[in-house]
Structure formats: C-alpha cells, structure tokens
N, C-alpha and C positions, 0 to 999 in steps of 0.2 A: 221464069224471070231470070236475065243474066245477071250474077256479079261481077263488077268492074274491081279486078286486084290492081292495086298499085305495085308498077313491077319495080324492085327494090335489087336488080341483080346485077345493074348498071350502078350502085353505087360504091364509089369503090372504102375495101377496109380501112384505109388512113383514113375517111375523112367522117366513117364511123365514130372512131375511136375520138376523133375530136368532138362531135358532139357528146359525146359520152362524159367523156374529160370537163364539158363547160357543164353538163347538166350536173355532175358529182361537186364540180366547183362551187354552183350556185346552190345547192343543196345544203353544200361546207358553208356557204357565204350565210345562209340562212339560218344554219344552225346555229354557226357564229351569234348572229346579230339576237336570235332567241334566248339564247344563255344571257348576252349584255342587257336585254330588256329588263328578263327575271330577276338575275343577279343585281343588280344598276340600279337600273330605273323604275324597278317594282318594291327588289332586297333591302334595300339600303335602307331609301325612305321608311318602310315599315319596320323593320328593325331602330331604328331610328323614336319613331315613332314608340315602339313598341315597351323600349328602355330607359324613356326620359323618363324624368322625373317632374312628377305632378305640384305645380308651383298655384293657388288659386292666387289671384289678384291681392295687393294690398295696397293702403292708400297712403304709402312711405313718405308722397311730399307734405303730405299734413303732419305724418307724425314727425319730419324729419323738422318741421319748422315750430313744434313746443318747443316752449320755452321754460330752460328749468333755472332753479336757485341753485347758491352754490350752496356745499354742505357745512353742517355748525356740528356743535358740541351736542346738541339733541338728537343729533341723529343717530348718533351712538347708546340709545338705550335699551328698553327692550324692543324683538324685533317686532316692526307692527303687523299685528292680524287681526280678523274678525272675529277670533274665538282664542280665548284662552285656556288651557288647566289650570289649576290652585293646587298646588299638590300639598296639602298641610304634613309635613314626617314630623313624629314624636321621637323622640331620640332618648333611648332610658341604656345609659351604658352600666347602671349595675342593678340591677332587678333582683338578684339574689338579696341584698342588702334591704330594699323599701320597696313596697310597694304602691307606684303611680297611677293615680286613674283622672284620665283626662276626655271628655266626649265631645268627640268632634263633631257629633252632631247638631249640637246647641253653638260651637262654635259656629259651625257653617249658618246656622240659625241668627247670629248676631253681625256676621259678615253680608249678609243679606242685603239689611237694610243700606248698607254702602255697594255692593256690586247694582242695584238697581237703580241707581243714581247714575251710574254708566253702562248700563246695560244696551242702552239707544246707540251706541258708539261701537261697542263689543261684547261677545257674551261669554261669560265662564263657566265650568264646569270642573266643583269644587271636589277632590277625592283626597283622603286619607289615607295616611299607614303609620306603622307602627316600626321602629328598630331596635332591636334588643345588642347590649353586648356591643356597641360602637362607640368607641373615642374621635374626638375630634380631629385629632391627627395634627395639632400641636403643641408643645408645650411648653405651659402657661408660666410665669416667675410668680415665686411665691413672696407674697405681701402680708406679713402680719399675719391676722387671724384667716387669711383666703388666698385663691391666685387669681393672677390678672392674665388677661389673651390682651396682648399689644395690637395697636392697629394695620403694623407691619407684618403681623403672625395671622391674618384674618384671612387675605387670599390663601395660604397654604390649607385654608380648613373645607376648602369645597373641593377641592379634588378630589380626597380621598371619597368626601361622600359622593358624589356624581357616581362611583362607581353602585352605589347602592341604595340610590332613589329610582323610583322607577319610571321614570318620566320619558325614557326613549321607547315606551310603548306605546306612545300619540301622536300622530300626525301632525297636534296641533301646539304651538309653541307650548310651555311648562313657565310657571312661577312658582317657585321654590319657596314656602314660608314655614321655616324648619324652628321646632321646641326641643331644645337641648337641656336636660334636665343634671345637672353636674351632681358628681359625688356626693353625700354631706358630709364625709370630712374632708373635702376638697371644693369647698363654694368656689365658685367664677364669674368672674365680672370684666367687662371689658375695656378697657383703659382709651385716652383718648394719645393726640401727637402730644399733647402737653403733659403727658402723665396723670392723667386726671380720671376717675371714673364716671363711665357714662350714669346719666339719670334711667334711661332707656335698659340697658343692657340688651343693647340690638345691634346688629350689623346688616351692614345696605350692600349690595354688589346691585350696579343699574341695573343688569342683564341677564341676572340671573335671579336673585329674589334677594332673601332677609333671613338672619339667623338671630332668633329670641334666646337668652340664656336666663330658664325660671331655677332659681336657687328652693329647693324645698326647705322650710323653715326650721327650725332646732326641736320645736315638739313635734315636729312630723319624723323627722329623723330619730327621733328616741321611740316614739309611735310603732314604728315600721312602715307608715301609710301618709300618703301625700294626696290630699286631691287639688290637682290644678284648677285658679278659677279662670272659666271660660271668655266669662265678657272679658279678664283685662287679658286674655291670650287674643281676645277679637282684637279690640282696640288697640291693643300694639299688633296686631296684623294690617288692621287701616290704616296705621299710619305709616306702614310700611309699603303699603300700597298709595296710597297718598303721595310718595315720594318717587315709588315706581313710574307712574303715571303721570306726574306732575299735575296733581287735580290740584286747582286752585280753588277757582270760579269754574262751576260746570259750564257755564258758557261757552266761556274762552279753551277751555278743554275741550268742550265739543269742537269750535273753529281751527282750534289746532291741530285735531285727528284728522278733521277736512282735510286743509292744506298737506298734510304728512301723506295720507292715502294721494291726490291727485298728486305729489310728487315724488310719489313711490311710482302711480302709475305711468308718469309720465317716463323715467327712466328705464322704467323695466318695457315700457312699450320701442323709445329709441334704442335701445341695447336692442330688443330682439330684432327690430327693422334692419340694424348695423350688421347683426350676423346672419340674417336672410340674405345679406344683399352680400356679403363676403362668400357664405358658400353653398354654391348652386346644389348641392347635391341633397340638401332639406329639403324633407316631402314638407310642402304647405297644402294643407288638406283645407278643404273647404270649411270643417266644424273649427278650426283655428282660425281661419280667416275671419271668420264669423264674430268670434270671443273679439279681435285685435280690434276690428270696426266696431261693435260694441262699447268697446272701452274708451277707443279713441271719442267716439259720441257721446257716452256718459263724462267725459274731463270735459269735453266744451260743455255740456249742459249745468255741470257743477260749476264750473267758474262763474258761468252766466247767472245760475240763481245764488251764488254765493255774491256776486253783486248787486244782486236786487234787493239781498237783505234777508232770502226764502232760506235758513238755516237748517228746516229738515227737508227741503226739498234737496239742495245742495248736497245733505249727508246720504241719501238716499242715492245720488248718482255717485257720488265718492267713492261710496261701500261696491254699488256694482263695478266702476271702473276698475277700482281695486280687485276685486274677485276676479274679473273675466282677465286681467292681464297678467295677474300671478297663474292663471289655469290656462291662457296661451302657451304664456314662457317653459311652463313646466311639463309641457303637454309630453306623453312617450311620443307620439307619432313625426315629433320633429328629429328621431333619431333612427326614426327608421334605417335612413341608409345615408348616413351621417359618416358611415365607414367605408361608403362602395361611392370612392368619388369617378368622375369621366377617365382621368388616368389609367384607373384599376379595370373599367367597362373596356377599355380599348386596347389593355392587354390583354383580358380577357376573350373579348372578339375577332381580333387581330391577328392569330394564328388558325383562326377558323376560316374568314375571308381571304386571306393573302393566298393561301395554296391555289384556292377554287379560281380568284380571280387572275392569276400572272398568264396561265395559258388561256386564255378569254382575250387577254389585252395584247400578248403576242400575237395573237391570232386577227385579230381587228388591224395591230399593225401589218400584218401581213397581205392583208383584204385591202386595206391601202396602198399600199404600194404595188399591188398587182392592177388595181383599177385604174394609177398613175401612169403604171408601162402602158397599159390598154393605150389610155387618152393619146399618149404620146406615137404609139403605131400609128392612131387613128389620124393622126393631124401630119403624120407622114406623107399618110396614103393621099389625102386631100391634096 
C-alpha cells in the first residue's frame, strides 16, 4: 500500500510563520476570553454570592403600619417583663449593739397570697439577704428625741446601696424591698415635703422598689434582741407593691399589662423593622424571622380578642407577643456582622481582584482592536 505525503516544500517560510503567528493569536485570544469567563462571569457572581449577607424575609409593611400611642407618665415605671426578682435585703448597720432576727421565710409566706393574685400577668421569684455594718449614706437632722431622712435625702440613699444588693446577678428585672433597721440611739423616720412624719416610714422609687425603716423598740434595745414582725414587714411590702404596679382592681390591672405588653411589642417590633431596613449588613436568620412573624401574629390576635371581651385569651397572646419580640430585638445573631459593612467587604476584596483583573481587561482591549483593524483590511479588500 502507497502513502500519499503532502509535499509541504513548496511552501514558502513567510507564510509559515503567519500561520503560526494567527494560531499563537487565537490561542492568546482564547486564553484571554477563559481568564474573563472564570474571573467575570463565573468569580464575581460567586463571590458575590458567596459574601452576602443572609437577610430571610420580613413582613415590614404590616409592621410598618401599627399603630402606636403616644407615651404618658406610666410609662416610666418599672420596666415591663414576664418575670420578676423580690429581692427582700435586711439592712442591720450595728449588730455588734442588738441582736435582729427577722425570717424571710414566713415573710415570703404572707407575700404570697398577694403575688398570686398577679401571678396570671407575671411571675416572681422571691430571694433574700442579709447586710451587716451598712449606713444608709445619708444624713439624717436630728429632731428631738430621733432623726428625720428628708424626702430630698431619699434618692441619695440608693446609690450607695445598688453597689451591695445583688440583683445584677439576674437576667431578670429586680424589685428592691429593703428593711433598714436604725440604731437605737439613733431611731429614723421619714419626714414628708411638708415636714411632717410619714405614717408608713416607707419610701417609693417607681423603678426601682421600697425602703421600710423598722425602728426596734426601747425594750428591745435595752434587751439586746429585736425580733421583727413579719406580717407587718409583709403588708408594708404589699403595699409597696401595690403602688409599684398600680394594682387597683385586678381587672383593670390585668387590661393594663395587656395594652402595655402589645405596646411595648409594637415599638420594639417598628424599631427593629427601622434598623433592618437602615443597615444591610444584619444577618436576619431565619429563627428571628420567625420570633418577628410570631409576634407580629400574636398583636393582631390580642387586639382582636381583647375586643371581643376574651381577656385571658387576649393575655395569653400579649405575653407571647411580648416574649418573641424582646427575644428578636435582642437576639446575638443580629450582630453577627454588624461590624463588616459592604465598604469594608470591598476594601477588603478590592486589592485582590484589581491586580488579576487590569491585564485581563487590557488584554480584551487589545483583542478589540485588533479584530477592528481585521474588519477594516477586510472591507478594503472587498
């Protein structure tokens, strides 16, 4: 069998080297357009992709369009939750002198029967302690046979104690119902704006609790031994709460917690809509998404049964509204990257892509304009 060679000796070297030259071109030209593919039109996107930030849906025109009240003078009390502390502190600043015995246990025992009366609303959890060797940290003018704490000198006397109650150990708000047992050759009572002594010998702060001042009696003081009675440390703690709370008529107290929760929830749900929708770089995860539609569902559902007249149906959406939109608002994962906005992504990026991509895009111009002279020879030649 013969083979037929293609005889290639008739072709001359110049016109070699131009096929050479167009296939090294188109090679460049290819490799060119491969780089812009991957880099481009594959890099980008997935990169892209790769560093957004995960937003799930929310249903911002429903919440944007509650409607809220404006704010009063109640709103300023204690802050509202679901759960409370009692913190009961004994206050004995001279122990060396008398001996105090007061049992908190029988207190919490007659507090009882009033925290169950609101328990439907919010629940507490009542702890004790005890302070030895503390003054009240102001002082008092002496009156006759005692001294008097002015109603002006009242605020100055929580500061110093805040440092030494221990209520920043709980997650959950604190009520402060403090028994201050004065010297006995130093009794204290507390005087009113008119110079007058209280019946009570109690002091109110909204927000913070109640300061009892129990004077131990003159045979207890020559004694050495005082025992405080518990029921009237209760009942001047009920009615210290009573005022905390504004418990009237438990009813109207229950409707009140209502409205307070659905317009608690209602601003804390627009406020976090307001700062989603201001900055993009909040992860909204799906489990928050979830809490926000929740809550937003349980406010229309309470409105709705609080007009039908269903008063613990009502309380029962309230409570969740309230829960799910204070556990959105607070949520960590809204801060995940709360610090790494698109600015900082694009500094970050920016010197990585730039280098790779400028000879890419030089190059694409150049494959341009080389394919422009082409067209132009060619429409010569024509």
């Amino acid at each position: 069998m013969s083979v037929i060679k293609k005889d290639t000796s008739n072709v001359s070297p110049k016109k070699k080297n131009i096929e050479e030259d167009a296939s090294d071109a188109n090679f460049r030209t290819l490799s060119i357009l491969s780089y812009f593919i991957v880099l481009v039109l594959l890099g980008v996107p997935i990169w892209w992709y790769t560093t957004r930030v995960y937003r799930a849906s929310l249903p911002l025109d429903e919440i944007n369009s509650l409607q809220l009240k404006s704010k009063n003078s109640s709103d300023f009390g204690l802050p509202l939750s679901l759960d409370y502390d009692i913190l009961i502190s004994f206050i004995h600043p001279d122990p060396q002198t008398i001996n105090i015995q007061a049992n908190a246990r029988e207190i919490d025992h007659y507090l009882q029967h009033f925290l169950k009366k609101i328990s439907l609303v919010t629940d507490f959890i009542v702890k004790s302690q005890w302070l030895y060797l503390t003054e009240l940290g102001a002082k008092p003018r002496k009156v006759m046979d005692h001294f008097a704490l002015l109603e002006n000198q009242l605020p100055h006397v929580i500061t110093p104690l805040e440092t030494k109650l221990w209520s920043h150990v709980s997650p959950r708000p604190s009520i402060h119902l403090v028994v201050y047992f004065p010297h006995c050759q130093a009794p204290l009572y507390i005087y009113n704006s008119q110079n007058q002594m209280t019946s009570t010998n109690t002091f109110i702060s909204p927000r913070w609790g109640g300061i009892y001042l129990m004077n131990p009696d003159k045979n207890a003081c020559k004694l050495g031994s005082f025992k405080a009675d518990s029921l009237l440390i209760a009942s001047t703690f009920q009615e210290i709460l009573k005022e905390l709370f504004k418990v009237g008529n438990l009813k109207e107290f229950t409707l009140n917690k209502i409205e307070e929760m659905l317009e608690s929830s209602k601003r804390t749900l627009k406020s976090l809509a307001q700062l989603l929708s201001e900055i993009n770089s909040i992860v909204i995860s799906d489990k928050v998404a979830d809490k926000i539609k929740l809550a937003l569902e349980s406010v229309g559902k309470a409105e709705k049964a609080l007009a039908m007249g269903h008063g613990k149906e009502a309380l029962d959406h309230a409570k969740l509204a309230f829960k799910n939109s204070e556990e959105a608002f607070g949520d960590p994962s809204l801060l995940a990257l709360l610090y790494f906005p698109d600015d900082q992504k694009y500094a970050i990026y920016i010197p990585l892509f730039l280098p790779v991509m400028i000879p890419v895009i030089m190059s694409l111009i150049q494959i341009r304009k080389q394919l422009g002279s082409k067209n132009a020879d060619k429409t010569k030649i024509d």
